[in-house]
BALUM-338256 format. One record per atom (N, C-alpha, C, CB): atom name; x, y, z. Coordinates in steps of 0.05 Angstrom, whole numbers, always signed. Each point is the difference from the previous one (the first is absolute). Glycine has a CB too. Layout:
% BALUM-338256
R  at    east   north      up
R  CA       X       Y       Z
...
This chain:
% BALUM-338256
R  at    east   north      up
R   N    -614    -505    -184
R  CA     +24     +16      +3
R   C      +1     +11     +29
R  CB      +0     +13     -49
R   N     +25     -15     +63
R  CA      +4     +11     +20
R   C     -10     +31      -4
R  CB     +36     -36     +10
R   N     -48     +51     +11
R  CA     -25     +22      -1
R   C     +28     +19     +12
R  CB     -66     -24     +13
R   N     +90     +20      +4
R  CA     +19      +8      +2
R   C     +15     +18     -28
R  CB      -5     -41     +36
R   N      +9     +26     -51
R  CA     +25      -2     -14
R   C     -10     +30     -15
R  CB     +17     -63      -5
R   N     -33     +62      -4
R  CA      -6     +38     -22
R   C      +0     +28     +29
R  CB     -54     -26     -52
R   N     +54     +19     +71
R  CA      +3     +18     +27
R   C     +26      +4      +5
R  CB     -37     -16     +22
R   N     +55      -8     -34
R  CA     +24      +3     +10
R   C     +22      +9     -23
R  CB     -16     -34     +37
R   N      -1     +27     -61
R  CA     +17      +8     -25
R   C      -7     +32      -3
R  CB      -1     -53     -26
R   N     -32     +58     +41
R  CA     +13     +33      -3
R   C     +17     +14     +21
R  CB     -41      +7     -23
R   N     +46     -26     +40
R  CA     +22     +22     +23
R   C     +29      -3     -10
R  CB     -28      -9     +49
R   N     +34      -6     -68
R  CA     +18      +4     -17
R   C      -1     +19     -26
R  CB      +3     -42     +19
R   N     -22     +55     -22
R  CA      +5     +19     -15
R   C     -26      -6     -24
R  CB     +59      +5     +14
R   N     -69     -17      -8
R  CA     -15     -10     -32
R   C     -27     +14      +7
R  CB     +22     -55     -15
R   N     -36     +73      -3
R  CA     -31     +11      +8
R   C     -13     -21      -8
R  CB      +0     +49      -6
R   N     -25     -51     +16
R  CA     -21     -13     -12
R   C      +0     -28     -16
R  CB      -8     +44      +2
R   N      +0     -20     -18
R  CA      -4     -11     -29
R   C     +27     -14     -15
R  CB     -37     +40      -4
R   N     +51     -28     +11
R  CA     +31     -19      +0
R   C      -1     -35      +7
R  CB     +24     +50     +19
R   N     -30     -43      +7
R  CA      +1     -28      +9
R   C     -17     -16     -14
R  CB     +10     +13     +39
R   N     -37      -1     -41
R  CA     -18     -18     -16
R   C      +4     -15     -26
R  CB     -23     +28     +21
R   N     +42      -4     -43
R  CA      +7     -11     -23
R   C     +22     -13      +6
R  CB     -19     +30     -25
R   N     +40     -34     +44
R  CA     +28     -10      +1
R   C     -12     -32      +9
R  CB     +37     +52     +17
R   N     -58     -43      +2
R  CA      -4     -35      +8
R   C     -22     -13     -15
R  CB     +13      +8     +48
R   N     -25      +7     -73
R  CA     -11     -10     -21
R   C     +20     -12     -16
R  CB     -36     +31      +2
R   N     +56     -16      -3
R  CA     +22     -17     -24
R   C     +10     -23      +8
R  CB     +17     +39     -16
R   N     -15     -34     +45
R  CA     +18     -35     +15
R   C     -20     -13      -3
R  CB     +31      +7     +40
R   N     -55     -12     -39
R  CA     -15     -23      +9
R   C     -15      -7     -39
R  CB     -13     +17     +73
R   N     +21      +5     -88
R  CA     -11     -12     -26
R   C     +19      -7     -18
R  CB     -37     +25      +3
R   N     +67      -9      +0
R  CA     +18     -20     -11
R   C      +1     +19     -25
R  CB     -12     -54     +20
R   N     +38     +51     -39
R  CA      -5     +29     -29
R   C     -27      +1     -11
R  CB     +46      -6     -22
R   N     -62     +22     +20
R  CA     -25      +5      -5
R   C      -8     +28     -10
R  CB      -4     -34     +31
R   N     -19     +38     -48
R  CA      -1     +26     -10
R   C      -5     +20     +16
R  CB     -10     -17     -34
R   N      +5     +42     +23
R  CA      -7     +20     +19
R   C     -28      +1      +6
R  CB     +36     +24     -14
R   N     -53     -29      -5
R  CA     -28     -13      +3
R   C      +1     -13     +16
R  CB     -13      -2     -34
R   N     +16     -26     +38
R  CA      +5     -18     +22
R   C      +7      +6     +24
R  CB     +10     -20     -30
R   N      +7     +39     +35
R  CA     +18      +5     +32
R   C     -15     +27      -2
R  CB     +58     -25      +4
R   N     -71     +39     -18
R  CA     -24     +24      +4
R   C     -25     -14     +19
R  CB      +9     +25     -54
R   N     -14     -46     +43
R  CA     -21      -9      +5
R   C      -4     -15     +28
R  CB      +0      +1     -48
R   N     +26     -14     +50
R  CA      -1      -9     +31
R   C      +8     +11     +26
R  CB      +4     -29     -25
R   N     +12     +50     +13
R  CA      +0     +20     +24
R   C     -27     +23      +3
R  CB     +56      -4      -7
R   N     -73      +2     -20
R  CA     -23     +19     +13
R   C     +10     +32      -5
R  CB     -13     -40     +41
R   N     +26     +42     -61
R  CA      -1     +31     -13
R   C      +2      -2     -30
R  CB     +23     +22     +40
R   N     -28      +0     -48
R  CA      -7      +0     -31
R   C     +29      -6     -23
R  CB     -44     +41     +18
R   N     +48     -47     -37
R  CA     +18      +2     -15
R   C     +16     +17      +1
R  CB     -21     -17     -18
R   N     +22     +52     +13
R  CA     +13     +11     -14
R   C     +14      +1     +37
R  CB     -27     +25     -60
R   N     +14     -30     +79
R  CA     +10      +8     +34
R   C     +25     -17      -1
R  CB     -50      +7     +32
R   N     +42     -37     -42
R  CA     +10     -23      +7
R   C     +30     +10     -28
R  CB     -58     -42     +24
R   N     +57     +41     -31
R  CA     +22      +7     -28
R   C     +15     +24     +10
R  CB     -32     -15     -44
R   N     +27     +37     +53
R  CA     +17     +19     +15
R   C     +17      -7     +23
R  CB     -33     +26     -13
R   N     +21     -42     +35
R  CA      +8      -9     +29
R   C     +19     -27     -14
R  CB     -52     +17     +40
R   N     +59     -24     -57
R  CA     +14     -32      +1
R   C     +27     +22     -12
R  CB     -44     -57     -15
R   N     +32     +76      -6
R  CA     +27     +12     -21
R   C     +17     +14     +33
R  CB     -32     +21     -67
R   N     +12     -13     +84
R  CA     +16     +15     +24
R   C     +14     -26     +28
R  CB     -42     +52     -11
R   N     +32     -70      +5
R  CA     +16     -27     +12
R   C     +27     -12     -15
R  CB     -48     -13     +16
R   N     +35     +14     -44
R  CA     +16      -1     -23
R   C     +31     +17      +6
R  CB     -50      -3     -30
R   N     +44     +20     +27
R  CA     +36     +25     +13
R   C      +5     -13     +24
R  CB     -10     +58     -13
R   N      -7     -72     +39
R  CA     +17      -6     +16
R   C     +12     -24      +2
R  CB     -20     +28     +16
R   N     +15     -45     -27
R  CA      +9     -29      -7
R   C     -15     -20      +8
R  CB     +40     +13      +2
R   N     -69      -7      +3
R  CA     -21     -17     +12
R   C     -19     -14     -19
R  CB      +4     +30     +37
R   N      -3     -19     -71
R  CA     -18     -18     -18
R   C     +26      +1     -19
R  CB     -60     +12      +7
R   N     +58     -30     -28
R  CA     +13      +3     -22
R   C     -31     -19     -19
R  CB     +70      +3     +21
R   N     -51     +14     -52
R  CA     -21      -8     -26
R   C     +13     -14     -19
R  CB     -27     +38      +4
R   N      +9     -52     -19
R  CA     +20     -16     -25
R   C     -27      -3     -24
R  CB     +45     -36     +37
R   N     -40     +43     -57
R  CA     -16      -6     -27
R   C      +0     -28      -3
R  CB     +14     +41     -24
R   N     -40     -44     +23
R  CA      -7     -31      -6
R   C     -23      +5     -29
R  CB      +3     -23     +63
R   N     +13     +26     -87
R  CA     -14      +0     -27
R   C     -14     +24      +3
R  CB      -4     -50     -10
R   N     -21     +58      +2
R  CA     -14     +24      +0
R   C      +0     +17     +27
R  CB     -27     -22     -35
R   N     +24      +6     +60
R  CA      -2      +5     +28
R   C     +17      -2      +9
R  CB     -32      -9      +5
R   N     +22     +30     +29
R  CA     +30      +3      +7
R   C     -18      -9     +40
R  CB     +40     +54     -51
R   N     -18     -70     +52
R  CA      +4      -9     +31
R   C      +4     +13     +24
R  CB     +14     -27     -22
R   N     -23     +39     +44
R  CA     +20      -2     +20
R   C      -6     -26     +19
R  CB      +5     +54      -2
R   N     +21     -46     +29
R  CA      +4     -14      +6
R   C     +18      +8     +31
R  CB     -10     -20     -54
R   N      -7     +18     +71
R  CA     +22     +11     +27
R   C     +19     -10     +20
R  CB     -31     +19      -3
R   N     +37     -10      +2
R  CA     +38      -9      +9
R   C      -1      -8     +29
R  CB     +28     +40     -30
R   N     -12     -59     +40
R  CA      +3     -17     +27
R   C      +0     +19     +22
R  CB     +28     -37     -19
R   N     -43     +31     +39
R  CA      +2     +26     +26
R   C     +29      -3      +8
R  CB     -52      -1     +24
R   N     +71      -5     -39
R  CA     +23      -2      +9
R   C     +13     +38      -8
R  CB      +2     -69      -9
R   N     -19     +72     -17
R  CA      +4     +30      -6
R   C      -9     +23      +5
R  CB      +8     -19     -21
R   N     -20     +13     +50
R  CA     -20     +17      +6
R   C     +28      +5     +31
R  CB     -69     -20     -27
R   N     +83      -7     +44
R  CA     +11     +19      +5
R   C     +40      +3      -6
R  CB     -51      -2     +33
R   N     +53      -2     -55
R  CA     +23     +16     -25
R   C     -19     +30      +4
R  CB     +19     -47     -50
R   N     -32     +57     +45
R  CA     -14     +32      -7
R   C      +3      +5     +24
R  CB     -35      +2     -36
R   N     +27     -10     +66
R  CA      -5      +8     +24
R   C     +32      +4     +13
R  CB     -52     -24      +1
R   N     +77      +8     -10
R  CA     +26      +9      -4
R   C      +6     +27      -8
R  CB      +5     -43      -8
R   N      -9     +37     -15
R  CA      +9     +27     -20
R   C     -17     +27     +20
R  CB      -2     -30     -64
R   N     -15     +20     +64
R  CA     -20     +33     +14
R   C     +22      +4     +33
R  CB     -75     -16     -21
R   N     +78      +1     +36
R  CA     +15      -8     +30
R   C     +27     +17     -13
R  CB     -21     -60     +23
R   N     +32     +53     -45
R  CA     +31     +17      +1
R   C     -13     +25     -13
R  CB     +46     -40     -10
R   N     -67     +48      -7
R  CA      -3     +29     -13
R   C      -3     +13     +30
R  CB     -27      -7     -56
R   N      +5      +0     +77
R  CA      -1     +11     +27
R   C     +25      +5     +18
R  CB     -40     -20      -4
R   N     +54      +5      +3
R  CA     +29      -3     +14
R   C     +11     +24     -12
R  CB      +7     -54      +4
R   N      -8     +47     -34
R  CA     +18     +22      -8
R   C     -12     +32      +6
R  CB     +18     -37     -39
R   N     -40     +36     +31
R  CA     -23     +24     +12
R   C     +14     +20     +29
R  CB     -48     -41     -15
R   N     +48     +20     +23
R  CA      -1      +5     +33
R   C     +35     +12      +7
R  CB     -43     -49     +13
R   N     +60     +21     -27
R  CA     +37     +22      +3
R   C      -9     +36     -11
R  CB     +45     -53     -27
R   N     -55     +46     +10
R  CA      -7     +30      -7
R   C      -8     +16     +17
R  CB     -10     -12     -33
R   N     -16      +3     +42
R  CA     -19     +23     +18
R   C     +27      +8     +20
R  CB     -61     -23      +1
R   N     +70      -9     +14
R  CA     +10     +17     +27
R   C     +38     +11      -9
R  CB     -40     -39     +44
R   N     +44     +40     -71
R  CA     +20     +11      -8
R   C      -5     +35      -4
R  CB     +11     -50     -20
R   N     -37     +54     +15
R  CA     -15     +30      +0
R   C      -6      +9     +17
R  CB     -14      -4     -27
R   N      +4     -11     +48
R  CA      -6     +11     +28
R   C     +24      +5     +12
R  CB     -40     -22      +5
R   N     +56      +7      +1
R  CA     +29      +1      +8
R   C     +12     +33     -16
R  CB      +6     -65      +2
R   N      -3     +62     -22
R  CA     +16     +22     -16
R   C     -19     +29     +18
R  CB     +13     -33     -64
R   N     -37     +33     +58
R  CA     -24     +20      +5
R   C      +4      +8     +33
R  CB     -36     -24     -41
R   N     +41     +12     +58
R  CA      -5      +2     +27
R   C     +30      +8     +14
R  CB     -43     -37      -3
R   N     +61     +33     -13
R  CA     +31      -2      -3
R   C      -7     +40      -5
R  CB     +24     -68     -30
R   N     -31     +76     +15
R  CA     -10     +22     -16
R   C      -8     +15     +16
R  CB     -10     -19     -34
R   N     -10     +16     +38
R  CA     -20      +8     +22
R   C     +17      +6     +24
R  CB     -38     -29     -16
R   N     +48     +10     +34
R  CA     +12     +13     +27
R   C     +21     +17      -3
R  CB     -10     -37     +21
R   N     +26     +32     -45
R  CA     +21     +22      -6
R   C      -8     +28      +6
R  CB     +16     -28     -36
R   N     -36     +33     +20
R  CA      -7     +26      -8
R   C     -13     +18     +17
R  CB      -2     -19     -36
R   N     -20      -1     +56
R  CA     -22      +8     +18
R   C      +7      +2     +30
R  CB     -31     -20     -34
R   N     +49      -2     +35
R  CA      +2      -6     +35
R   C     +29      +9      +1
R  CB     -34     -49     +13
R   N     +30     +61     +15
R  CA     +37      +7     +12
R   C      +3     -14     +23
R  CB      +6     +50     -13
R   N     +25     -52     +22
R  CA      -1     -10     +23
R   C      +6     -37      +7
R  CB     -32     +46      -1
R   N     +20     -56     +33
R  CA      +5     -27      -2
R   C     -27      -9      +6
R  CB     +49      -2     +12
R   N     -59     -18      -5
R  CA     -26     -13      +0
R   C      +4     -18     +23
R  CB     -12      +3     -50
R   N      +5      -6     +72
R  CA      +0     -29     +10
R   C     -22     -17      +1
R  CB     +29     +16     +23
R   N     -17     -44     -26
R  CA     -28     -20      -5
R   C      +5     -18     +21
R  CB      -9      +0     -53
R   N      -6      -1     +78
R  CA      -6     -17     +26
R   C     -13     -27      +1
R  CB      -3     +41     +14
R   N     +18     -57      +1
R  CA     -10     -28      -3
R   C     +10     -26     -26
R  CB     -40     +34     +23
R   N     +40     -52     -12
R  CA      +0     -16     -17
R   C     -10      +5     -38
R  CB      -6     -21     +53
R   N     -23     +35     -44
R  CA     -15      +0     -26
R   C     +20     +24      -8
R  CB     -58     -19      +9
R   N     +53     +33      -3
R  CA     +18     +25     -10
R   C     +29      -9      -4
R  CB     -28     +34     +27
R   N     +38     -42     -30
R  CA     +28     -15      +3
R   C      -9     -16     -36
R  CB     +12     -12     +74
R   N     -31     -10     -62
R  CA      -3     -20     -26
R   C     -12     +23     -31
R  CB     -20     -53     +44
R   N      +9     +80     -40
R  CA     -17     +14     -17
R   C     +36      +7      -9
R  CB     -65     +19     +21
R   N     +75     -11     -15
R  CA     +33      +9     -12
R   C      +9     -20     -10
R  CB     +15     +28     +29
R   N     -19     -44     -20
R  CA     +21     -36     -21
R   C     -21      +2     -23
R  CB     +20     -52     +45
R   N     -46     +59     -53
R  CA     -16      -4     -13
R   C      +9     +20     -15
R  CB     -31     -23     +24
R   N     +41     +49     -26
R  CA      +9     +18     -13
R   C     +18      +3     -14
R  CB     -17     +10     +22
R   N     +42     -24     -11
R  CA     +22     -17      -5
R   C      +1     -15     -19
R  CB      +4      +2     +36
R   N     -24     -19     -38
R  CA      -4     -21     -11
R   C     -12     +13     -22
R  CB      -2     -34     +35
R   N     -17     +52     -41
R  CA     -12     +11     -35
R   C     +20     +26      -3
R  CB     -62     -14      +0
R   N     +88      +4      +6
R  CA     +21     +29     -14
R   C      +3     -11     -21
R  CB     +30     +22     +33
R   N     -25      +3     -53
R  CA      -8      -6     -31
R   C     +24      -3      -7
R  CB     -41     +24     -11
R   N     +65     -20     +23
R  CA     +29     -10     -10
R   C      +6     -26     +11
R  CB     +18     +45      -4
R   N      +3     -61     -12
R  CA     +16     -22     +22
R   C     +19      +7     +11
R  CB     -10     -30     -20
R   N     +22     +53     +18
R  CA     +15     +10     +21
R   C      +5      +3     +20
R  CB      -3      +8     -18
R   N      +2     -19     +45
R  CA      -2      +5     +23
R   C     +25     +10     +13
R  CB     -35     -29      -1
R   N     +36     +42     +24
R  CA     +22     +10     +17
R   C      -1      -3     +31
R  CB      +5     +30     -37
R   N      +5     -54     +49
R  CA      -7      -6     +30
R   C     +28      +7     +10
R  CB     -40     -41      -2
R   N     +41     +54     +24
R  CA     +21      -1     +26
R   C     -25      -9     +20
R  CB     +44     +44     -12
R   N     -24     -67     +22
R  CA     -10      -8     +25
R   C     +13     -26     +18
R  CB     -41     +19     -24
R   N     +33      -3     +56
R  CA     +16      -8     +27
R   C      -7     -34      +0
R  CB      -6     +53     +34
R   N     -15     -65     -48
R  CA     -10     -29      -7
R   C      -6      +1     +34
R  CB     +32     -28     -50
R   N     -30     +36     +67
R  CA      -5     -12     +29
R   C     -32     -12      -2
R  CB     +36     +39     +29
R   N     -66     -30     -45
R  CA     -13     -15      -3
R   C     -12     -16     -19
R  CB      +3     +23     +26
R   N      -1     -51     -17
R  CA      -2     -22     -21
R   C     -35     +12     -14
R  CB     +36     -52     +33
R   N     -48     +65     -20
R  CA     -33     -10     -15
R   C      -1     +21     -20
R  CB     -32     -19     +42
R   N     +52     +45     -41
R  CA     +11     +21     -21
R   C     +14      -5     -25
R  CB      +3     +19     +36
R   N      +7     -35     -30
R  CA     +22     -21     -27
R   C     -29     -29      -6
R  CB     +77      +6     +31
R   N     -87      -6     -20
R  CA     -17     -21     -17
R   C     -25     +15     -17
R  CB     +12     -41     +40
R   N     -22     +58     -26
R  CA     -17     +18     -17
R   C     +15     +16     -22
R  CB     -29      +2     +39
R   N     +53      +3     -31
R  CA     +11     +20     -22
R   C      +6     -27     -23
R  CB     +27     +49     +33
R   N     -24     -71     -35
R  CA     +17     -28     -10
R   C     -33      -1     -17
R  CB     +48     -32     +49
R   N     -73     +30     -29
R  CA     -29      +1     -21
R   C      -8     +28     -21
R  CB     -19     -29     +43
R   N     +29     +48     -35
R  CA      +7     +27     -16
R   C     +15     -13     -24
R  CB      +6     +36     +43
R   N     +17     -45     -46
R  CA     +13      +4     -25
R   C     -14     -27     -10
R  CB     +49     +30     +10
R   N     -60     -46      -1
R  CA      -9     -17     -23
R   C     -29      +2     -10
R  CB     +32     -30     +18
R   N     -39     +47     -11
R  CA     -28     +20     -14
R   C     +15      +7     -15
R  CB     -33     +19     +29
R   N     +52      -1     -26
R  CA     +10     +22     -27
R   C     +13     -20     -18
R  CB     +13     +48     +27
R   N      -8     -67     -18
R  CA     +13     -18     -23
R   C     -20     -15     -16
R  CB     +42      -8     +28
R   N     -63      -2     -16
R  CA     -27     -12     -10
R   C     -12     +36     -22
R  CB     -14     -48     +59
R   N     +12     +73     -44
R  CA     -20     +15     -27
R   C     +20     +10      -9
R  CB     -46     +13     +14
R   N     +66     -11     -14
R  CA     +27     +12     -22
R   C     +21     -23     -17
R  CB      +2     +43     +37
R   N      -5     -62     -32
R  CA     +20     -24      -8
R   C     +31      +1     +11
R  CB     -30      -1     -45
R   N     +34     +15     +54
R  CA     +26      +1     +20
R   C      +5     +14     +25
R  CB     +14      -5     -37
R   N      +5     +10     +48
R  CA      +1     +15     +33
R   C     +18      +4      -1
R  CB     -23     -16     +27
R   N     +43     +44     -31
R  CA     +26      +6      -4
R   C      +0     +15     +40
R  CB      +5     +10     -75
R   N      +8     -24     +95
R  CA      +0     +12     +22
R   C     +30      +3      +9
R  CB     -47     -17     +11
R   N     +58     +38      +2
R  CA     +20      -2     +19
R   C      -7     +10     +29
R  CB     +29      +5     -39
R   N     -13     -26     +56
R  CA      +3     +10     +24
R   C     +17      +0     +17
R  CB     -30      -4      -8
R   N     +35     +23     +26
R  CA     +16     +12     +13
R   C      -3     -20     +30
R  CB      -4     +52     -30
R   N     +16     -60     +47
R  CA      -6     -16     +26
R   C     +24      +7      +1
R  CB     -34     -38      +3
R   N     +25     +49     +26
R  CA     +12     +10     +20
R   C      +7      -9     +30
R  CB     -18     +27     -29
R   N     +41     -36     +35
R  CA     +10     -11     +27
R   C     -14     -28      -4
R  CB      +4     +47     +34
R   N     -11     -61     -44
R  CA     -16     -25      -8
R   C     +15     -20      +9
R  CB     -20     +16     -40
R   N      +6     -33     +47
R  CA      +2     -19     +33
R   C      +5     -37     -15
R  CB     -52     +42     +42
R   N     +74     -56     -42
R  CA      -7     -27     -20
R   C     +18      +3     -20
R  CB     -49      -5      +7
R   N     +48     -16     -20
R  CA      +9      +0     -30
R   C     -17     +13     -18
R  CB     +20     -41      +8
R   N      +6     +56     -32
R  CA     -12     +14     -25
R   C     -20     -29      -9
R  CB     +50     +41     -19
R   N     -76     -29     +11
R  CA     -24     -19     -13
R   C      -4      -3     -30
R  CB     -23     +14     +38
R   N     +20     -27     -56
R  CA      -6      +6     -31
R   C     -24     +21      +6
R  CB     +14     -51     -29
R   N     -11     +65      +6
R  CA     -14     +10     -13
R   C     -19      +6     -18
R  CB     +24      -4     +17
R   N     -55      -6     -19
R  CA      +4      -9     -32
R   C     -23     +28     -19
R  CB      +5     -73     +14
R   N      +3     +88      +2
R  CA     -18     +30     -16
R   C     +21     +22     -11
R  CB     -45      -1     +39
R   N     +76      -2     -39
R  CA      +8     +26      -4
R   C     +23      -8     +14
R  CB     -40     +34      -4
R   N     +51     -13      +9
R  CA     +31      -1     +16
R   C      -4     +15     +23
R  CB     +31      -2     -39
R   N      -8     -16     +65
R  CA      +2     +16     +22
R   C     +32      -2     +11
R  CB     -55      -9     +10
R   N     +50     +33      +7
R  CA     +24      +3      +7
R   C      -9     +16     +38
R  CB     +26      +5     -66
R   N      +5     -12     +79
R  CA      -1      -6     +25
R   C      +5     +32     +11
R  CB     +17     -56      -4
R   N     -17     +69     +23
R  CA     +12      +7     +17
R   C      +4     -14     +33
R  CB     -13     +34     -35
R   N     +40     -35     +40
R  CA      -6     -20     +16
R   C     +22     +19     +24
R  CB     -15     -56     -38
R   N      -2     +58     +66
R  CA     +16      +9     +26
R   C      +3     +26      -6
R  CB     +26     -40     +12
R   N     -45     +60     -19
R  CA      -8     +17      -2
R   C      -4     +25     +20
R  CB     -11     -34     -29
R   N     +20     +55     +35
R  CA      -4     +16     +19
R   C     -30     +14      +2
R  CB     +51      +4      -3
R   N     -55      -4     -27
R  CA     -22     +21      +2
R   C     -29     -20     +12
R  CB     +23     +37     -46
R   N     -37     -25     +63
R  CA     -25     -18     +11
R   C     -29      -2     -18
R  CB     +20     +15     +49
R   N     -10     -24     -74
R  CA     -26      -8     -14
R   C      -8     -13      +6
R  CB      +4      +8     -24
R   N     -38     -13     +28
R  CA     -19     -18     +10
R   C     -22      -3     -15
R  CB     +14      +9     +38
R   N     -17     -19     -55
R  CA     -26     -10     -13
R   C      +2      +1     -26
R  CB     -26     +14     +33
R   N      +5      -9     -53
R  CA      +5      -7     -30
R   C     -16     +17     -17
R  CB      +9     -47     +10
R   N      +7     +60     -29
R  CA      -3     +16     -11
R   C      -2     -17     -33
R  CB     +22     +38     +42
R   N     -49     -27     -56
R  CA     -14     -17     -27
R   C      +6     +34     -20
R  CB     -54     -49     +27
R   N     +67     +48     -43
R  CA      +5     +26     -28
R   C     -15     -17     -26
R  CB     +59     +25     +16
R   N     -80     -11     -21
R  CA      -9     -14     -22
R   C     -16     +37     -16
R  CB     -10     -70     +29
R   N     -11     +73     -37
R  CA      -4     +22     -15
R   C      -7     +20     +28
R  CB     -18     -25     -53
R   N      +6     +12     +71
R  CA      +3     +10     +28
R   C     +14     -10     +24
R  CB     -33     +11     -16
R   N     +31      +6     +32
R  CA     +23     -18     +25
R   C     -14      -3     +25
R  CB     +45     +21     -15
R   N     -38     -50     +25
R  CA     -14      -3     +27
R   C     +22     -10     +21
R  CB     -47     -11     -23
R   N     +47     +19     +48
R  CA     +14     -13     +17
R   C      -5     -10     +25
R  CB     +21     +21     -23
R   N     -22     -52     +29
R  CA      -8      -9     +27
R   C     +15      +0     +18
R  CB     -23     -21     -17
R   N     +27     +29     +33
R  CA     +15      -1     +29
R   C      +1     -17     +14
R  CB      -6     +30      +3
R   N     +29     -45      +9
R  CA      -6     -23     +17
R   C      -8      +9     +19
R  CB     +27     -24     -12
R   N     -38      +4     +28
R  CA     -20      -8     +21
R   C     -25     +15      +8
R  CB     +39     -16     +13
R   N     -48     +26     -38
R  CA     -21     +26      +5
R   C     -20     -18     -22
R  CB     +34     +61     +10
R   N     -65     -62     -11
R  CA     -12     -17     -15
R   C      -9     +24     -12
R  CB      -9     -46     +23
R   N     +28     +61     -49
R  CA     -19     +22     -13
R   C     +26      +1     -17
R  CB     -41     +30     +36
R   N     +28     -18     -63
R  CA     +14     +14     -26
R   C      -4     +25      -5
R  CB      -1     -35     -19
R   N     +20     +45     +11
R  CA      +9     +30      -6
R   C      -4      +9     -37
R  CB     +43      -7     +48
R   N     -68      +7     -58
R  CA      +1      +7     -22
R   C     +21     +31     -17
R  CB     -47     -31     +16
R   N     +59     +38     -18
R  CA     +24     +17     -16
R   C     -26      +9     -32
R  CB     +64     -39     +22
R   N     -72     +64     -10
R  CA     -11      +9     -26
R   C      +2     +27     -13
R  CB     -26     -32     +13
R   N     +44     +39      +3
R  CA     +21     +26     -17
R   C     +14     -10     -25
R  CB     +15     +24     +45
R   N     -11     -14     -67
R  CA     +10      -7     -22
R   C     +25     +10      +4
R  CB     -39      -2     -25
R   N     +53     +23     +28
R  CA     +32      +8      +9
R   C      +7     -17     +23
R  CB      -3     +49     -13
R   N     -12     -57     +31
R  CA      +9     -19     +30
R   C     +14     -29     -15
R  CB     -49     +18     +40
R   N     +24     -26     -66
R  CA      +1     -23      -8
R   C     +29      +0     -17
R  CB     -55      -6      +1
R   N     +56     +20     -17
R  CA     +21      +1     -16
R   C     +28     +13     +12
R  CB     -38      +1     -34
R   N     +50      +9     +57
R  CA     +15      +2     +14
R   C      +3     -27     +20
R  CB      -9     +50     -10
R   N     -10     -55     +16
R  CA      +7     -31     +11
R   C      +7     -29     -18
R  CB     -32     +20     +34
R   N     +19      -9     -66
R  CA     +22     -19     -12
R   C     +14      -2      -7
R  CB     -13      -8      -2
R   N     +22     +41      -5
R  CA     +32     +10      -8
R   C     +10     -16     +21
R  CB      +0     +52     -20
R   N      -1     -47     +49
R  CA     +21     -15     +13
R   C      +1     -22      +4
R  CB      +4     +27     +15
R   N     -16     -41     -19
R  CA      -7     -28      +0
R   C     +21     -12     -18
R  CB     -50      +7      +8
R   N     +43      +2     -36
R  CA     +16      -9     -28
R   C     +33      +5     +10
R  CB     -43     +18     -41
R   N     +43     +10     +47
R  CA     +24     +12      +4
R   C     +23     -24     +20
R  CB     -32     +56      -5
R   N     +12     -70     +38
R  CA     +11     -20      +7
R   C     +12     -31      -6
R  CB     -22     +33     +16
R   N      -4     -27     -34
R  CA      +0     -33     -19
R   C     +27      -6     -17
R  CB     -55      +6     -10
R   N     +67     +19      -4
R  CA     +19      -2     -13
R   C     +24      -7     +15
R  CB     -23     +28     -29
R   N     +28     -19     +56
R  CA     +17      -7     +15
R   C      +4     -26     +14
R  CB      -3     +41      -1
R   N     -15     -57      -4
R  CA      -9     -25     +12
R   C      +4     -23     -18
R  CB     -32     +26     +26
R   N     +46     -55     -19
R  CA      +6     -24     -11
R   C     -28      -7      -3
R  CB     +48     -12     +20
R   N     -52      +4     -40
R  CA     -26     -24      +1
R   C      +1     -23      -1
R  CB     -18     +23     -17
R   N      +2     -42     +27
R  CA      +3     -34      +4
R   C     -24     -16      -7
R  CB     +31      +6     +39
């Protein structure tokens, strides 16, 4: 036997003694528990517990053959069917965690921090799209001057996180004086202001907090007053209603 293969069936999840009895059953074929006790090298009542607990995962099955009873272990084809199932329980695990952290940290700055925050640099810039990206609603609220393309592509990787750990991305946005033909859309609805007096410059993200980047300055403006936040989306909404969408 490859000296591999029980090293690698436990980094899949299998202890020990698992492996030993699972690759006792492949290589002896339906056989008793005596029998597959014996060739993996642990005692009966060990060997009869560990198959009934392979047994629930779909890795042995049994069948009555007259007084006696058989097992018999199942194709490593079901070893990874289980390593699936476990990949989406984690997946699903995980929408959770960062659905709690999100909600929790959402929480947290409300209550504790006043004021604005600035975050410098690139990294500081990319740590806000990252924040963006675990808001625990799909709601989003963008006004923005679009003048930078690498702002609209990170914000464009933002909503398809939230659409990947929430199953949808409900976004509107606001673009302003916007340069080209109206573009599809495919997160939400937008609508134009177009030849605009007022000198907005850069892009403003409304989600449970608010952040705003400024053109041509490489830094974000974290918004973590809770009245700042919610007065800036009263007006926000308040504009939106006045605005065609396309």
């Amino acid at each position: 036997m490859n000296t591999q293969i029980p090293m690698e069936l436990r980094k899949l999840g299998l202890k020990e003694k698992e492996v030993r009895i699972y690759l006792a059953g492949l290589e002896l074929g339906p056989n008793t528990v005596q029998n597959i006790a014996q060739k993996a090298g642990v005692t009966r009542p060990t060997c009869y517990e560990i198959i009934q607990s392979l047994e629930e995962r779909g890795l042995f099955s049994q069948e009555q053959r007259g007084k006696k009873r058989y097992f018999a272990a199942q194709s490593p084809e079901k070893i990874l069917h289980l390593l699936r199932i476990q990949k989406r329980e984690i997946e699903e695990k995980e929408r959770e965690f960062i659905r709690i952290i999100a909600a929790l940290e959402s929480q947290y700055a409300a209550k504790d921090h006043k004021g604005i925050s600035i975050f410098h640099g690139e990294e500081g810039i990319n740590l806000l799209y990252e924040k963006i990206s675990f808001a625990a609603s799909p709601q989003i609220f963008v006004i923005t001057s679009q003048h930078d393309a690498r702002h609209e592509e990170k914000r464009t990787q933002a909503y398809e996180q939230i659409k990947k750990r929430l199953g949808r991305i409900e976004a509107k946005e606001i673009v302003v004086n916007a340069k080209g033909p109206k573009r599809p859309f495919a997160y939400g609805d937008r609508s134009y202001i177009i030849n605009s007096a007022v000198p907005f410059r850069g892009t403003l993200v409304l989600f449970e907090q608010a952040v705003f980047f400024p053109d041509e300055k490489t830094e974000g403006h974290l918004i973590e007053s809770s009245h700042l936040i919610s007065l800036t989306k009263s007006l926000a909404f308040l504009l939106w209603e006045y605005l065609p969408t396309f």
